[in-house]
C-alpha positions as CSV (number, residue, x, y, z in Angstrom):
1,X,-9.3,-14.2,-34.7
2,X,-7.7,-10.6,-34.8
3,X,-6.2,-9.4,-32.1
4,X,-8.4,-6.1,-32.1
5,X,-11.3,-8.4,-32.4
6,X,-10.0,-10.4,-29.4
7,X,-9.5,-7.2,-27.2
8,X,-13.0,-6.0,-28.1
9,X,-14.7,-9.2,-26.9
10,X,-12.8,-9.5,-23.7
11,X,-13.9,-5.9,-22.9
12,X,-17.5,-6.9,-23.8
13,X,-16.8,-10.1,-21.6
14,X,-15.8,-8.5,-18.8
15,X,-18.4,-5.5,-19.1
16,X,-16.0,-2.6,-19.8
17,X,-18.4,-1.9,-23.0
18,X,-21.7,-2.6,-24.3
19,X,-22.9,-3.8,-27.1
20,X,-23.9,-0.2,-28.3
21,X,-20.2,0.4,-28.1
22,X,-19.2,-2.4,-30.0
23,X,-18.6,0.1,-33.6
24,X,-17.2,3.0,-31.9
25,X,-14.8,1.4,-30.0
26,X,-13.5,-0.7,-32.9
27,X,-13.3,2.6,-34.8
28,X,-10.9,3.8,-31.9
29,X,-8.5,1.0,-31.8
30,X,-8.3,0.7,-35.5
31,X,-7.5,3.9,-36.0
32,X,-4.5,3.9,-32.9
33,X,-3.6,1.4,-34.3
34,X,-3.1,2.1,-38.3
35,X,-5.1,-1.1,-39.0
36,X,-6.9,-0.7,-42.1
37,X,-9.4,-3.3,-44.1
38,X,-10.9,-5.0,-41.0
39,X,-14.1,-5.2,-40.1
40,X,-16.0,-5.2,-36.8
41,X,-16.4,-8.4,-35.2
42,X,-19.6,-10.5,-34.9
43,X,-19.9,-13.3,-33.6
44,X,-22.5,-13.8,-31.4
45,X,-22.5,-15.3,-28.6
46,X,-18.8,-13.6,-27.7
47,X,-15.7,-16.0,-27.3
48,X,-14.2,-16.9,-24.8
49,X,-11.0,-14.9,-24.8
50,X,-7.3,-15.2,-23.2
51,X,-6.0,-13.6,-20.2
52,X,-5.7,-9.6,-21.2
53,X,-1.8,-10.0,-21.1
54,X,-2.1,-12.3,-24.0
55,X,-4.3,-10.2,-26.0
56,X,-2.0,-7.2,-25.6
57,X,1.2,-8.7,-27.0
58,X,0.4,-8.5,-30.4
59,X,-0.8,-5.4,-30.2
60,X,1.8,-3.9,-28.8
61,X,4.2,-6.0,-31.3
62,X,2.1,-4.5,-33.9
63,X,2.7,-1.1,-32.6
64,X,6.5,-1.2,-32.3
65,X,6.5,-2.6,-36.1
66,X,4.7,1.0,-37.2
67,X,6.8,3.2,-34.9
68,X,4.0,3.9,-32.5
69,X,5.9,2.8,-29.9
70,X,9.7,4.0,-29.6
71,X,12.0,3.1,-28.2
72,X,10.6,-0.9,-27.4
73,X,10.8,-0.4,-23.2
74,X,8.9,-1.7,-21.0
75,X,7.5,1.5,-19.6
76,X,6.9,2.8,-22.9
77,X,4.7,0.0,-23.7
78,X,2.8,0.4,-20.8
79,X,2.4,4.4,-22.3
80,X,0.9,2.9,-25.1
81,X,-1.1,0.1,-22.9
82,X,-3.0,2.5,-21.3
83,X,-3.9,4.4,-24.3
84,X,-5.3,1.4,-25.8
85,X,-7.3,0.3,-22.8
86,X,-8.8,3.9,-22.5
87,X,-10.6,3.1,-25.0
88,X,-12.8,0.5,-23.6
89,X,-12.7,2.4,-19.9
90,X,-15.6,3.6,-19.0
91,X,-14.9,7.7,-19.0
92,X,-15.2,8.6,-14.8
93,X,-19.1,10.0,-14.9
94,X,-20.3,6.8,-16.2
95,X,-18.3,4.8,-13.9
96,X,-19.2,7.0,-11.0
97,X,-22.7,6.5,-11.6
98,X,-22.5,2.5,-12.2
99,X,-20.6,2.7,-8.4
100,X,-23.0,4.3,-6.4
101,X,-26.0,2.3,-8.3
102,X,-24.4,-0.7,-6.7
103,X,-23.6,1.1,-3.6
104,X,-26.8,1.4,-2.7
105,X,-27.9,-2.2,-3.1
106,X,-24.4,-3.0,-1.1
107,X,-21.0,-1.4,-0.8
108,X,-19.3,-4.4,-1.3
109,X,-20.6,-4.6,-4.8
110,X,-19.5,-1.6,-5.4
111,X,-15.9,-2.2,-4.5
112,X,-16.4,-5.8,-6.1
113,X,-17.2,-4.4,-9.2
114,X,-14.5,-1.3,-9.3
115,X,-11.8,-3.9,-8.0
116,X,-12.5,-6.2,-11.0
117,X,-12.6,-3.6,-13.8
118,X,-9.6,-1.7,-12.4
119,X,-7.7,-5.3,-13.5
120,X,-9.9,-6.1,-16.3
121,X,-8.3,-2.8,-17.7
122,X,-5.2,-3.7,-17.0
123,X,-4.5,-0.7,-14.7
124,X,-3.9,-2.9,-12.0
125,X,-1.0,-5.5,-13.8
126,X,-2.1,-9.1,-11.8
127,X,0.3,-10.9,-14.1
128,X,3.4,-8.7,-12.7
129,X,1.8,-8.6,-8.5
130,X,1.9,-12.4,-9.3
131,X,5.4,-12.2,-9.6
132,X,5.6,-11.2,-6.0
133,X,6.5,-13.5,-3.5
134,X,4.7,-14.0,-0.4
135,X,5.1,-16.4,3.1
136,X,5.0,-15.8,6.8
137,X,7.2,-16.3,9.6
138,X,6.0,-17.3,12.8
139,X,7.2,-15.0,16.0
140,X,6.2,-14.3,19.3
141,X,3.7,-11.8,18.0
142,X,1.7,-14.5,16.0
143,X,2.2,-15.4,12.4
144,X,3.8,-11.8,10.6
145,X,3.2,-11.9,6.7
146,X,6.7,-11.3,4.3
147,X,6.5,-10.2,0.7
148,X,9.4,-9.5,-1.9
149,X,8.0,-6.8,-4.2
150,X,8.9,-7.8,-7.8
151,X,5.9,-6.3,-9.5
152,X,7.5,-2.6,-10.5
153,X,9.6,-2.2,-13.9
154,X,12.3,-1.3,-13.6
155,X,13.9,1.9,-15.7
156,X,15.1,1.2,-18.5
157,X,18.4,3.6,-19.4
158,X,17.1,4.5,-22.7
159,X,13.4,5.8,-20.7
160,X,15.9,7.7,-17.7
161,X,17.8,9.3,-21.1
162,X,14.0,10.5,-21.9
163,X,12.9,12.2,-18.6
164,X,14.1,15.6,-19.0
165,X,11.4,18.4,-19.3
166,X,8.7,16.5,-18.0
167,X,6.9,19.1,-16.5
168,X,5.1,19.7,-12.5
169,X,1.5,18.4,-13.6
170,X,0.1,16.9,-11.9
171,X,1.9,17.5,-8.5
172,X,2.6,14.2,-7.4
173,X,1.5,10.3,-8.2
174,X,-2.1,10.9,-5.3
175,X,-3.5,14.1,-7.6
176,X,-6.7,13.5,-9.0
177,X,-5.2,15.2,-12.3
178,X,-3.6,11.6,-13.0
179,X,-7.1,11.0,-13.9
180,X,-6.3,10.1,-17.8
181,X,-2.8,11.5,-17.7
182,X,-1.0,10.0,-20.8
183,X,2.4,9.6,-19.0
184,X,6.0,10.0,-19.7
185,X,9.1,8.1,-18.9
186,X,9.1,9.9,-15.4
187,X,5.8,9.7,-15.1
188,X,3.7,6.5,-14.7
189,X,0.9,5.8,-17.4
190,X,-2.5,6.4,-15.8
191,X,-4.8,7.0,-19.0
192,X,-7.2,4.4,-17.8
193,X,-6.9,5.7,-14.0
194,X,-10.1,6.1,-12.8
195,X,-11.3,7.6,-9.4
196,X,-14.5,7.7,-7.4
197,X,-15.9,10.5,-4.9
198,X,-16.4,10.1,-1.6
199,X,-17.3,12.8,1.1
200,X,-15.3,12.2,4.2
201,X,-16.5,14.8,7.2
202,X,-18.0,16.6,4.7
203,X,-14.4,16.9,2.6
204,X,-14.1,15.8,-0.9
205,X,-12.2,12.6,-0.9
206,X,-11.5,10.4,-4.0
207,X,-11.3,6.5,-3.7
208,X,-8.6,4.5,-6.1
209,X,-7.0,1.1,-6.3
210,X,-2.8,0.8,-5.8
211,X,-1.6,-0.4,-9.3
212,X,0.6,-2.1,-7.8
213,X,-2.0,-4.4,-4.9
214,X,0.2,-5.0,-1.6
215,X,-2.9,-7.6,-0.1
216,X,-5.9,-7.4,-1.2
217,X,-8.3,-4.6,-2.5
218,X,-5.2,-2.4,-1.5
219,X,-7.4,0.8,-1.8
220,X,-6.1,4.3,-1.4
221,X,-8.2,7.7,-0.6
222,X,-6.8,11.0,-1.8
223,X,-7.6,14.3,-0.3
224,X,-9.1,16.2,-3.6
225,X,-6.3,19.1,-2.8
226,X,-2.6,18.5,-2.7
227,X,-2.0,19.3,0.7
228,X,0.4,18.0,3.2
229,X,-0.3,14.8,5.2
230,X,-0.7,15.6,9.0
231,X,-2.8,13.6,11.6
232,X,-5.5,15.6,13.9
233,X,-8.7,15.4,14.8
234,X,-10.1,15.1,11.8
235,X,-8.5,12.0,10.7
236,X,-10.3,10.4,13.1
237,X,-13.9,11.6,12.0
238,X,-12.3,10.8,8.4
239,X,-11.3,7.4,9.0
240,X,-14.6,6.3,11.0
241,X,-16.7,8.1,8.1
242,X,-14.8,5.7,5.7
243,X,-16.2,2.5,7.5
244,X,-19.4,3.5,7.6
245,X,-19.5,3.9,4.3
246,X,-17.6,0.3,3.5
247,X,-17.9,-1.5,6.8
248,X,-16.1,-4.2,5.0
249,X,-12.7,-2.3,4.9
250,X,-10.3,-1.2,7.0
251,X,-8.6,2.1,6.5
252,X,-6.0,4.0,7.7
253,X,-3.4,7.2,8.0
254,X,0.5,6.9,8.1
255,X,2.0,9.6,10.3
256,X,2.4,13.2,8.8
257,X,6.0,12.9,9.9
258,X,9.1,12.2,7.8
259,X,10.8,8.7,9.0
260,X,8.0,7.5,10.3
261,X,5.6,8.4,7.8
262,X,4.6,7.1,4.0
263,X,6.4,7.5,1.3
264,X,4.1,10.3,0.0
265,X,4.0,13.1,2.9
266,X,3.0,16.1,0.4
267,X,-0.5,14.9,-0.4
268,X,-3.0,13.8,2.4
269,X,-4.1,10.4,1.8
270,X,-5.0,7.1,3.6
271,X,-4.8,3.4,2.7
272,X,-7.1,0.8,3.3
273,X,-9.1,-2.9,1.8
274,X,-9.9,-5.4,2.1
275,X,-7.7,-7.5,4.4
276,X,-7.5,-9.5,7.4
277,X,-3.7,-8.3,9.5
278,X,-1.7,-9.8,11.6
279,X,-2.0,-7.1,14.2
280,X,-5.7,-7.8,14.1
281,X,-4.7,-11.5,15.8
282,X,-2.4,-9.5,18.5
283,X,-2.4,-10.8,21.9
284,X,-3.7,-8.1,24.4
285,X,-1.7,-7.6,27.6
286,X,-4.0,-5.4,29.4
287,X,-7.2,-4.5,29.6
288,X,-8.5,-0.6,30.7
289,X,-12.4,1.1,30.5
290,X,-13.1,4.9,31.1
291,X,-17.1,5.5,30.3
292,X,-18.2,3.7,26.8
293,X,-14.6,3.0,25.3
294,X,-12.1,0.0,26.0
295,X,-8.4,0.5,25.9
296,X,-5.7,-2.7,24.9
297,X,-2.2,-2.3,25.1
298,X,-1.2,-5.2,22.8
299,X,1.8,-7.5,22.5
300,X,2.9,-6.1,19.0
301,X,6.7,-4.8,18.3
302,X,5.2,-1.6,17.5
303,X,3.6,-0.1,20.3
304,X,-0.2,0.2,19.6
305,X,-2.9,0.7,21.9
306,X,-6.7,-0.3,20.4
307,X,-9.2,1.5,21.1
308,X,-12.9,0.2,21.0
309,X,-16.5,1.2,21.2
310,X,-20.3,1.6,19.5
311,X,-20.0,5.2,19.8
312,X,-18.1,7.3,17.2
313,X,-18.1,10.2,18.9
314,X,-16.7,8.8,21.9
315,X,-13.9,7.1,20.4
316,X,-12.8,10.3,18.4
317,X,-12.7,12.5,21.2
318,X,-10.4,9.5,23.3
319,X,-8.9,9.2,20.2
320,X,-7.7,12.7,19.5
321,X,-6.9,13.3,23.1
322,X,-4.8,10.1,23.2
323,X,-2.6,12.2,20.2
324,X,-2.4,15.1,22.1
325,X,-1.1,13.3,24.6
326,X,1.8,11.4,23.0
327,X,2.7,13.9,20.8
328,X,4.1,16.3,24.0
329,X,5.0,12.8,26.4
330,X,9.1,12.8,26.8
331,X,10.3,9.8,28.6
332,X,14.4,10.6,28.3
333,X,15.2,7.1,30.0
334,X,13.5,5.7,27.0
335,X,15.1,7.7,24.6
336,X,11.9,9.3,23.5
337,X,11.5,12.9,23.3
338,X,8.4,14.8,22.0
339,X,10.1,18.2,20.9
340,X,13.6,19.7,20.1
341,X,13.5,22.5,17.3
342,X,10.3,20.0,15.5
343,X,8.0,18.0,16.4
344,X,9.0,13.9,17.0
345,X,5.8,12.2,18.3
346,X,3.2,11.2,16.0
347,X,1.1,8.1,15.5
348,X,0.0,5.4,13.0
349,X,-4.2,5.4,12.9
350,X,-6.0,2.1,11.8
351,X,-9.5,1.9,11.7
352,X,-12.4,-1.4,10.9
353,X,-15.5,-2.2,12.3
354,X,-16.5,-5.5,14.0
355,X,-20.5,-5.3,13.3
356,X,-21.6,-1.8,15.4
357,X,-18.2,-1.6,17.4
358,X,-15.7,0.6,16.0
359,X,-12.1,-0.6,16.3
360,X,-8.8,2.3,16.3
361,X,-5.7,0.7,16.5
362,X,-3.0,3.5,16.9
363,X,0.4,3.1,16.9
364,X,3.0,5.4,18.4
365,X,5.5,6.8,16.8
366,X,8.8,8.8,17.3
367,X,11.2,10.0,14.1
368,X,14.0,11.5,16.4
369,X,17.8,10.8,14.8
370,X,21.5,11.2,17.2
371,X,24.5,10.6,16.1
372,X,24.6,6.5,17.1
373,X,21.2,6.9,14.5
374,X,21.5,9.4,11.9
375,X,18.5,7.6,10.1
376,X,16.4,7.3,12.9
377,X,16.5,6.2,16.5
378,X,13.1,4.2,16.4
379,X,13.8,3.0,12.9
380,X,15.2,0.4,11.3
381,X,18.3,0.1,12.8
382,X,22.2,-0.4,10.7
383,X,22.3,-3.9,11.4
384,X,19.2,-4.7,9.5
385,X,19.5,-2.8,6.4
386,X,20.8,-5.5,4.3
387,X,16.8,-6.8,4.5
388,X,15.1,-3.5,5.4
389,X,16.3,-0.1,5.0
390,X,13.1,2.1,4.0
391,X,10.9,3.9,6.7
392,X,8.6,1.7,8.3
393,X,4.8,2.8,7.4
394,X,1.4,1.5,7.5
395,X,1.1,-1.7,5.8
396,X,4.1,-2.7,7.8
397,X,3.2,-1.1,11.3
398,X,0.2,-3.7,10.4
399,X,2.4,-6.6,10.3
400,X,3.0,-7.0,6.5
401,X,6.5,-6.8,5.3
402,X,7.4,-5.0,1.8
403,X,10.8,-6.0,1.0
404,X,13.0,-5.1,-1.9
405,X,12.5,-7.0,-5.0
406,X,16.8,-7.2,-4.9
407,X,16.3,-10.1,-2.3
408,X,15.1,-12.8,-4.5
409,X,18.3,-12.7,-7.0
410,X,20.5,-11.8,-4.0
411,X,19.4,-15.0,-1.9
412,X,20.0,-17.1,-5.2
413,X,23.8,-16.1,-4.8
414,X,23.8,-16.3,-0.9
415,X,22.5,-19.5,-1.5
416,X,25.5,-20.3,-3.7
417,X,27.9,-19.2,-1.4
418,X,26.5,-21.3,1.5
419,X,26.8,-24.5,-0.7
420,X,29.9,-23.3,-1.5
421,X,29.8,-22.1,-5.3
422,X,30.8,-19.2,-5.0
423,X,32.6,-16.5,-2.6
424,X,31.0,-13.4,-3.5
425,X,28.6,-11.1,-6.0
426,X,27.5,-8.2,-6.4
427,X,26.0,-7.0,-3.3
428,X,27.6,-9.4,-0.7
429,X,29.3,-6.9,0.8
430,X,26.2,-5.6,2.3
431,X,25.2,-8.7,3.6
432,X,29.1,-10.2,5.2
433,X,27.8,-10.2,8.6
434,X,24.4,-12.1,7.9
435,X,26.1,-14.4,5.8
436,X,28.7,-15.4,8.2
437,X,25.8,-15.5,10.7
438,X,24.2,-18.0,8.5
439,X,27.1,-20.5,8.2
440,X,26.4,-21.2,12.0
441,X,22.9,-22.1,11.5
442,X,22.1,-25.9,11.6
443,X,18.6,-26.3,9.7
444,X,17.0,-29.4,8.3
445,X,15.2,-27.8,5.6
446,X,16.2,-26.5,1.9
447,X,18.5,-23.5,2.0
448,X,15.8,-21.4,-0.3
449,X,13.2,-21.6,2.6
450,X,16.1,-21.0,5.5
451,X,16.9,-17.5,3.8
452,X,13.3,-16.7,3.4
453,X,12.8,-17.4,7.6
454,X,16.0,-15.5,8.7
455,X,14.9,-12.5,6.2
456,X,11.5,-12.6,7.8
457,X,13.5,-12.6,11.5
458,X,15.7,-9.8,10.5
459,X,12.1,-8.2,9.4
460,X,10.6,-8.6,12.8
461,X,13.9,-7.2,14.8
462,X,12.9,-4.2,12.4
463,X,9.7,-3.8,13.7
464,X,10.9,-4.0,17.1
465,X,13.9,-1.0,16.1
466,X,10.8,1.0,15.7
467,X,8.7,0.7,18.7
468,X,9.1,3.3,21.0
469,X,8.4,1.2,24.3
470,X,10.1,-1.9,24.2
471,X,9.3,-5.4,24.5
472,X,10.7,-5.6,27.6
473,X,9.7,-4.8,31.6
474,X,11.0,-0.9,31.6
475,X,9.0,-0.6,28.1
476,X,5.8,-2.5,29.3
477,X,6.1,-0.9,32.5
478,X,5.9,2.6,30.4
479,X,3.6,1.9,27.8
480,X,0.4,0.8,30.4
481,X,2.1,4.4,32.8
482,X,1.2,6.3,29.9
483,X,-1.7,4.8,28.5
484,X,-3.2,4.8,32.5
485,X,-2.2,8.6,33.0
486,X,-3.7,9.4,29.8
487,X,-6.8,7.7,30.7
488,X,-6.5,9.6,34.3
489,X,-6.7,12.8,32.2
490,X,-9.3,12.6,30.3
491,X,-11.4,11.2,32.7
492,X,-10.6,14.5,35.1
493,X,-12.0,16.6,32.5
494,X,-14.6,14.1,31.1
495,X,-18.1,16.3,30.9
């Protein structure tokens, strides 16, 4: 069978086209492609067909051989990729439509059904996620999940020689504009990106799928203006808005400050799925009520408070004056300061529902540096940075590591060296300490699986760099001070 015809049947397989599409989107591909002398395909009923990785390397072969595709990298095969899957995307109306159909019956069909055409089209690259790996480490804070991300391509030398002049559109990675946006070698393929409306307190929202899936249905909603991220009141009403229209996901906001935000602070956006976290297992140390919402301070490295109750509007307003609260609390003994010429307090929102009871988990935050900490004094600390050096955000705050995919050849040559095969690589200088460390360790099991539970140790020390009361009596002893006092508050002015 031709490789064309293949594509064309796993698109009508997986519902991407109809059979009234069957002609026109041969047409397309044929001509992209410079085939010429084939005819449709007809076989009735349609083959099964091969995974869509499978179907695409010919192609793509194909479209090297005639120059379509220069120079042979990685990314720009992926250019071409989504050019070629395009084709048998549905164009954003039609797939808007198809959405809230199935909405209506149930959300979760609706995110059932976008999830699996956002991989049948390859936009969302399973074959490469697979690559990542994945395991947890137990800890005093209940089971915390690790993953070494090896799903991103790397650059290719000749692409970076070809990202000059690429232009400002669209702004950044979160605009809607990526909406069909061929791509360039700076500039990530999104030609079959598609994106679905939402209204969140009465704002214009757009839901989307990560390419690149961190835990499952890793779903991202995009403010339709690029504006900065910050975290007010409105997140709140936002966030709860969110999981009432998909009570099956969580969703929520990193902080709108540097260091202890996302990686994307110029465009509001949130992240959310469908996911069970290990924060949501979190042992709760105490217990506090003030009218129809409960308050638990929780034994987590981060410190987070969770908020709960069946009435939205309650929980925003504790919510939002909760925020206002931390963000002007100063506690010097603790090294945590709300102001100096900017702002330093923020927090981490989460939001889910459990049936009629909506659930906030918020994490506080502070991103003040000194000099003992240039990079941050409740970040990941010096020590750790041969495991984790980025800023710490969401996915993480909720207990889910994202380590660099570097670790998985670098624990090869530790490994080496701890067998004694070798003295050194690359990047062992980064890791002397650990490594001498590691030579004192007496463990029973395979090497491999020893790195993998120090790395996820080093990982949870990270976590704990980050909270800003500590795991310890003085820190406890704060964290339930503040969180009473702020309770004390409200309840003073409480209609």
């Amino acid at each position: 069978m031709h490789p064309v015809h293949t594509l064309i049947y796993y698109a009508l397989n997986h519902a991407l086209i109809y059979p009234l599409d069957k002609d026109y989107v041969f047409n397309r591909l044929t001509h992209l492609l410079e085939i010429n002398g084939l005819k449709p395909p007809e076989e009735v009923p349609y083959p099964k067909t091969p995974p869509i990785d499978e179907i695409l390397k010919p192609l793509l072969d194909h479209a090297v051989n005639i120059g379509k595709i220069n120079p042979d990298t990685t990314i720009q095969r992926d250019l071409f990729e989504s050019q070629l899957m395009d084709i048998l995307t549905p164009r954003p109306s039609e797939l808007t439509t198809r959405f809230y159909n199935l909405h209506k019956i149930n959300p979760k069909a609706a995110t059932n059904d976008y999830y699996a055409l956002s991989q049948a089209t390859n936009y969302i690259k399973m074959t490469r996620i697979a690559k990542n790996e994945a395991y947890t480490v137990p800890s005093t804070y209940g089971d915390i999940e690790i993953t070494i991300n090896l799903s991103k391509p790397e650059k290719d030398p000749k692409d970076i020689a070809n990202m000059k002049n690429t232009g400002d559109y669209p702004s950044c990675l979160l605009c809607k504009e990526y909406v069909g946006f061929y791509g360039n070698p700076a500039q990530p393929p999104r030609t079959n990106h598609r994106i679905i409306p939402i209204s969140l307190n009465n704002e214009p929202f757009y839901l989307q799928y990560s390419p690149y899936v961190y835990y499952n249905e890793h779903a991202i909603v995009l403010h339709e203006k690029h504006i900065p991220m910050e975290v007010k009141e409105h997140t709140f009403k936002r966030l709860l808005d969110f999981i009432d229209l998909f009570p099956h996901y969580f969703m929520g906001s990193n902080a709108g400050l540097p260091i202890v935000g996302g990686s994307i602070l110029h465009h509001e956006h949130y992240q959310g799925g469908h996911a069970h976290f290990p924060i949501e297992d979190a042992k709760i140390l105490d217990t506090l009520h003030l009218k129809d919402v409960t308050y638990e301070i929780l034994h987590w490295p981060l410190s987070t408070v969770r908020l709960k109750s069946k009435h939205k509007q309650s929980l925003i307003r504790h919510a939002e004056h909760l925020r206002q609260t931390w963000e002007n609390y100063t506690n010097q003994k603790l090294n945590i300061i709300a102001h100096t010429k900017t702002p330093h307090n923020a927090i981490t929102p989460i939001a889910r529902k459990d049936k009629q009871t909506y659930i906030l988990d918020i994490a506080l935050r502070n991103n003040r540096t000194n000099d003992d900490y240039p990079d941050g004094i409740f970040h990941p600390h010096p020590d750790k940075y041969h495991i984790k050096k980025e800023n710490i955000g969401l996915i993480e705050v909720m207990g889910l590591a994202i380590l660099p995919g570097r670790l998985k050849e670098d624990f090869e040559h530790i490994e080496a060296i701890l067998k004694n095969e070798r003295k050194t690589f690359n990047n062992s200088a980064m890791y002397k300490d650990w490594i001498t460390y590691l030579k004192t360790l007496q463990y029973s099991i395979p090497i491999k699986e020893m790195l993998r539970l120090e790395a996820g140790k080093v990982f949870i020390a990270v976590l704990e760099d980050c909270g800003v009361f500590k795991q310890n009596e003085a820190g406890l002893n704060a964290f339930k001070t503040f969180i009473k006092n702020t309770l004390n508050t409200l309840e003073a002015n409480y209609d």
